[in-house]
N, C-alpha and C positions, 0 to 999 in steps of 0.2 A: 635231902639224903635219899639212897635210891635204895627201896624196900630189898628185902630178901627175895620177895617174888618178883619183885624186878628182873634183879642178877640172875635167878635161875631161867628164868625167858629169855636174858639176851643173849646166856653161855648156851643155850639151845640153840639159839637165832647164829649164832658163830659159827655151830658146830657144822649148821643145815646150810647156813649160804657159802662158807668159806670152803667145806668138804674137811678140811683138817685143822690143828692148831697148831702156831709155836708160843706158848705163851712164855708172856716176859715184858715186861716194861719201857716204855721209851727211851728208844734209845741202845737196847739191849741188840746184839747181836742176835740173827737167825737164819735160817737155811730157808729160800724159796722153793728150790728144786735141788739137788743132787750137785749140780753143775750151777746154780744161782743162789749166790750169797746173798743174807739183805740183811738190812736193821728194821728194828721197832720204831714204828712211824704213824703216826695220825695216817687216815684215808687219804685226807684232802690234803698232805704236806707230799704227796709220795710224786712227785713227777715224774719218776721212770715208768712208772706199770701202766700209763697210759701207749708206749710204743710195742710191750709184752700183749699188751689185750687188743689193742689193731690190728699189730702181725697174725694173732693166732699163735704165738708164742706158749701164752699163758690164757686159762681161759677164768673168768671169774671164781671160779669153783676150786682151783689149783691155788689161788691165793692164799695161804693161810692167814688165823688172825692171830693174832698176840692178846689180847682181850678187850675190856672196850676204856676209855677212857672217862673224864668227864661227860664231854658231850660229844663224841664219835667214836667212831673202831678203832682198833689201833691194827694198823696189820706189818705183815712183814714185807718189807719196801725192798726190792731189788736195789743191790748199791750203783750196780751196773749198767748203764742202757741198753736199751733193745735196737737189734736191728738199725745199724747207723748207714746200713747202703741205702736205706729206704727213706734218706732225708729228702729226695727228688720229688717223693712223690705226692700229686695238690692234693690240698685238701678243700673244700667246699665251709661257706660259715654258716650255713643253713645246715642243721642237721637232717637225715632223712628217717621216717618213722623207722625203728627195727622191725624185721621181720616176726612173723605173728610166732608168739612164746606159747599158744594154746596147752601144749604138750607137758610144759616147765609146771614143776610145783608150782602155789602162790608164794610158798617161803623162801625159794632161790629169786623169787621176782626182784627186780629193782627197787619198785615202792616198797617191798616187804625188808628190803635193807635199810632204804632211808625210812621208815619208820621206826625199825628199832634204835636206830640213830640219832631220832626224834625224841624219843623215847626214855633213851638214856642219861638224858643230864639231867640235874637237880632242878626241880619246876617248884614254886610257891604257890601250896594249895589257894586257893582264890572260891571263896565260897559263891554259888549259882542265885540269882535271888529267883527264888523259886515260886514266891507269891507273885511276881510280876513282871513286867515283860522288859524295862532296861538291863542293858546287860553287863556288869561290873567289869571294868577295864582290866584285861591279862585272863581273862574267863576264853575269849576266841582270839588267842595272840596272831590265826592266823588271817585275820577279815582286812580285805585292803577294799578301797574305796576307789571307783576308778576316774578321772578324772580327766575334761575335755575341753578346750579351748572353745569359747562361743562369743564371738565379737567383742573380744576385749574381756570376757569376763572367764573365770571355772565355773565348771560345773559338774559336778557327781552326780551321772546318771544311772550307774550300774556298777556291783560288786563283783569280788574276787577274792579267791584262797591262795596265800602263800603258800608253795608246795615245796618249795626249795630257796636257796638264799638267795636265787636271781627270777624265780620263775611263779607265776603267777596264773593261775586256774579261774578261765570266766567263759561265757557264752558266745558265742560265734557272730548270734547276732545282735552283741555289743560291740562289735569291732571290727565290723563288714563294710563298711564303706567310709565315703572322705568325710563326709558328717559324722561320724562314731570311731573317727580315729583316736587313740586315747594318747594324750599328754605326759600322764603321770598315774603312778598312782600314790596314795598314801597308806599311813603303815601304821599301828600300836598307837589308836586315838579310836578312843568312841564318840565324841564332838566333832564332826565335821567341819564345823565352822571354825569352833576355837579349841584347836586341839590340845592333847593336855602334853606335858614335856615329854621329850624322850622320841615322839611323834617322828616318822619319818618319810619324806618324799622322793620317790626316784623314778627318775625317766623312765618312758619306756621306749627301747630301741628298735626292735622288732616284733610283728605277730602272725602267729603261724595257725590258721584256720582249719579245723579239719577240711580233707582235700575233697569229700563227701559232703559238704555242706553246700544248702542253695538257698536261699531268705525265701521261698516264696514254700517251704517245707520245717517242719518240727523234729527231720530227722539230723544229727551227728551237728547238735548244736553244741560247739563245743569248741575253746580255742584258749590258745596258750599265750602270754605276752612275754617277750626277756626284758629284764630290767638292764639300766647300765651301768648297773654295779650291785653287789651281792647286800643284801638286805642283812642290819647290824642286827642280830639275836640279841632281846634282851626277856624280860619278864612279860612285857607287851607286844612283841613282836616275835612269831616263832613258825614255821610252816607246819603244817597239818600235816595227817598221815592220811592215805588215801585207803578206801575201802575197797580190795582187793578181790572179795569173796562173788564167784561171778552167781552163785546160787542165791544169795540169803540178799539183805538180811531178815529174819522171821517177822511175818506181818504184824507182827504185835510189837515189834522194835520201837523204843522212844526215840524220835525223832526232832529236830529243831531247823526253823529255817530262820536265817538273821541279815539285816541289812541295812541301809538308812531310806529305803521307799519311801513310798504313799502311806500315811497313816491313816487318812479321812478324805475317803472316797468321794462325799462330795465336795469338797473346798481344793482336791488334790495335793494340801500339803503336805509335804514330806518331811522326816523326822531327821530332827538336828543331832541327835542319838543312837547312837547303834543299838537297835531291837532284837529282842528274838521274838516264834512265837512256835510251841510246841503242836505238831499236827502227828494225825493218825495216816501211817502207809496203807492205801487203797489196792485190794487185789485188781489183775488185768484185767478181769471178764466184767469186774462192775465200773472199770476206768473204762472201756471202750463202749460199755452200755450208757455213761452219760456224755463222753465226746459224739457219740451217735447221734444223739437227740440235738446238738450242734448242727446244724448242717451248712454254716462257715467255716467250722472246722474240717469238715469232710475232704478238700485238696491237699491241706496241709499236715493232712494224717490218710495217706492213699492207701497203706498200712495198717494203719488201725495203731493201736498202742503194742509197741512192739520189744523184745527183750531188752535193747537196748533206752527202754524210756521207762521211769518208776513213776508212780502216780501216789499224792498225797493230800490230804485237807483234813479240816477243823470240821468235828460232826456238827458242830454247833452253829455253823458257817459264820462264826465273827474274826477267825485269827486265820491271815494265812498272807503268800508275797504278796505284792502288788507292784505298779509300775515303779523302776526305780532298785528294786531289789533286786534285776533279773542277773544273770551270772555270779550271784553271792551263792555259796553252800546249802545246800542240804544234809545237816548233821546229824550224823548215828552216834548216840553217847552209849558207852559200853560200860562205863563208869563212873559214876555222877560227881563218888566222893573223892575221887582221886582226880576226875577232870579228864578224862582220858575218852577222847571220841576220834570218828574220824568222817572224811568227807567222800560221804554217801551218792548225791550228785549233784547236778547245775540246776541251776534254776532257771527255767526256761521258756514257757507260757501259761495261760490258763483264761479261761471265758471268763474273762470280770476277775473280781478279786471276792474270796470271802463268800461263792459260789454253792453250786449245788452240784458242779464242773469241779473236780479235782485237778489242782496244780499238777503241771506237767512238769516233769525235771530228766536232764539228760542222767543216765546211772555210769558214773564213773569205771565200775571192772568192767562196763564194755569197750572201753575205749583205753585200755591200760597199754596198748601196744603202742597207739599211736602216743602219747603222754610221754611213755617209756623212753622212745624214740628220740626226743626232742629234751626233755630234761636230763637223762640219765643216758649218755648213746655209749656206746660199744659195755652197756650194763657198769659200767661207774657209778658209782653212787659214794 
C-alpha cells in the first residue's frame, strides 16, 4: 500500500515534471494541447508521444499526467500521430548520449522520473539483517550478476544495477574487451550458484562504454549493457533509482556496497551469496592523501581524485569490495525502514582490498547525461 507520504511526493513529482495535469483514470478522455486530443494511458502503453517528443512537437514538460497508477504514470496519450511526413526519416539503433541537461532542475531529469515510477508501486517491506552481512533476497531487487562464457564454463566475474527493465549499470572495465565480453546477466537471486525461483537470465545484446573511457586510467569507468528483452518486475527483481544530487551526499551518509566477490583474501574465494558490507564516504583531500602515498596509482589517477570519483572504506579495515565485486553499486540508503536507497556509484578499484587506500567508485550524477542518453533518449521515461 503506497503511504500518504508517498502520494504527496509523487502528485509533486507530476506537477514538477509534467508542468501540468489532467487528472482522470485510464482510459478517460483528455486534452494534450488545445488542438491534441488524448486519453488516459500508462507511460509505457502510449506509442504516439514518442513521434510528439522527436519532432519537437511536444516537449516532455507539455505532456500532462493524469496521475500515477500502480506501478507507473498514467499520462495523457495523444490519440493521434505525430508528424506522418516524417516516416522517411532513419533512425540509428545506438542511441547517442543527450546533450548535457546541466541547466534542467534534478526533478524534470529523466532519472528523477523513472524513480518516482520506481517508487510508486506496492514493494513488500523485507527486513535488512542488520547484525550481518548476507543480504535477504528482495532487500537489493536491483543486483544483477554479470556473467561470462570461459571455455565451456560461466562465470560471475563482476556486478551490476538494474536501472530500467532492459538496462543494466556496471563498470567499463568489466566489459572492455573480448575476454570481459558479458553473456548474460542474472536477476532476483542471491545464490549464484543455485539460484532460488522466480531468478531470471537475459542476454545481453549490446554495450555502450563511456566514449571517455581508456583501461590504462580510473577516470569515466562506467558502462551501460541492453538486455534482449525487458527484465519481468517482481518482488526480487526491480531497478534502482539513481542518485541524482550532483553535490551531496552529506559525508556522514550510510552507505552500503554489495556483490558476490572475494570474501577471503587469502584463499580468493568468492561468495556463493550475495553480500553486503556497510562503509564510511571518505572526504577528497584525505582520498587523494592516501592514493598519493600509491605511487602505482599515480598514471592511473593523473588527476588526482577528481569530482567525478567518491571515495569510501571500513575505518576498521575488515569490510570493504574486493575482486569480483567491481561494477556492483554503491548504495546510499535514505530509508532503512521503508528500504528506500539509491545507487550512489560504481565500483571501481582500490589498492588491495580492506586497505588503508579507500575504495574508489565512479559517482553516478556525474555521468547522468551520458546514462540519460542511452536509457531514457529524447527524455522518455
Amino acid at each position: 500500500m503506497i503511504s500518504a507520504r508517498s502520494c504527496l511526493l509523487l502528485g509533486l513529482l507530476a506537477l514538477t515534471n509534467s508542468g501540468r495535469l489532467a487528472v482522470g483514470d485510464e482510459g478517460d478522455p483528455c486534452q494534450v494541447k488545445a488542438d491534441i486530443p488524448g486519453i488516459c494511458r500508462p507511460s509505457s502503453g502510449c506509442n504516439n508521444i514518442e513521434g510528439y517528443l522527436k519532432s519537437g512537437a511536444l516537449s516532455t514538460n507539455q505532456v500532462p499526467s493524469c496521475g500515477f497508477g500502480a506501478r507507473e504514470e498514467i499520462i495523457c496519450c495523444p490519440t493521434v500521430a505525430c508528424c506522418p511526413t516524417d516516416s522517411t526519416t532513419t533512425t540509428t539503433t545506438t542511441p547517442s548520449p543527450s546533450p548535457s541537461r546541466v541547466n534542467v532542475p534534478d526533478q524534470e531529469r529523466p532519472a528523477a522520473a523513472a524513480c518516482a515510477r520506481i517508487r510508486s508501486g506496492d514493494r513488500p517491506l523485507t527486513p535488512h539483517i542488520l547484525g550481518g552481512i548476507p543480504v535477504a533476497l528482495g532487500v537489493y531487487p536491483h543486483m544483477a550478476a554479470i556473467a561470462y562464457n570461459t571455455f565451456d564454463t560461466v562465470d560471475f566475474r563482476c556486478g551490476g544495477s538494474l536501472i530500467a527493465s532492459r538496462f543494466v549499470l556496471t563498470a567499463a572495465h568489466c566489459v572492455n574487451s573480448d575476454s570481459t565480453t558479458p553473456a548474460f546477466v542474472r536477476l532476483g537471486t542471491v545464490a549464484i550458484e543455485n539460484p532460488t525461483a522466480g531468478f531470471q537470465d537475459i542476454n545481453v545484446i549490446d554495450v555502450q562504454i563511456h566514449p571517455n573511457y581508456t583501461s590504462s586510467s580510473k577516470y569515466n569507468d562506467i558502462a551501460i549493457l541492453e538486455l534482449a528483452e525487458d527484465a519481468k518486475e517482481s518482488d526480487t527483481i526491480r531497478p534502482a533509482c539513481l542518485y541524482i544530487d550532483r553535490a551531496g551526499p552529506p559525508i556522514d551518509s550510510k552507505v552500503f556496497v554489495a556483490g558476490w566477490g572475494v570474501m577471503n583474501v587469502t584463499n580468493r574465494a568468492r561468495s556463493k551469496i550475495l553480500l553486503r558490507a556497510g562503509l564510511d564516504l571518505v572526504p577528497v583531500d584525505e582520498c587523494n592523501a592516501s592514493f598519493a602515498e600509491q605511487p602505482s596509482t599515480i598514471r592511473a589517477l593523473k588527476q588526482g581524485v577528481i569530482d567525478s570519483l567518491l571515495c569510501a572504506a571500513d575505518k576498521k579495515q575488515v569490510k570493504d569490495a574486493c575482486q569480483g565485486d567491481s561494477g556492483g553499486p554503491l548504495i546510499l540508503e535514505t530509508d532503512e525502514v521503508d528500504g528506500l536507497y539509491s545507487v550512489l556509484g560504481v565500483i571501481n578499484s582500490g589498492f588491495g582490498c580492506a586497505t588503508k587506500t579507500p575504495g574508489l567508485y565512479t559517482r553516478v550524477s556525474s555521468f547522468l547525461d551520458y546514462i540519460e542518453g542511452i536509457v531514457w533518449p529524447a527524455n522518455r521515461v
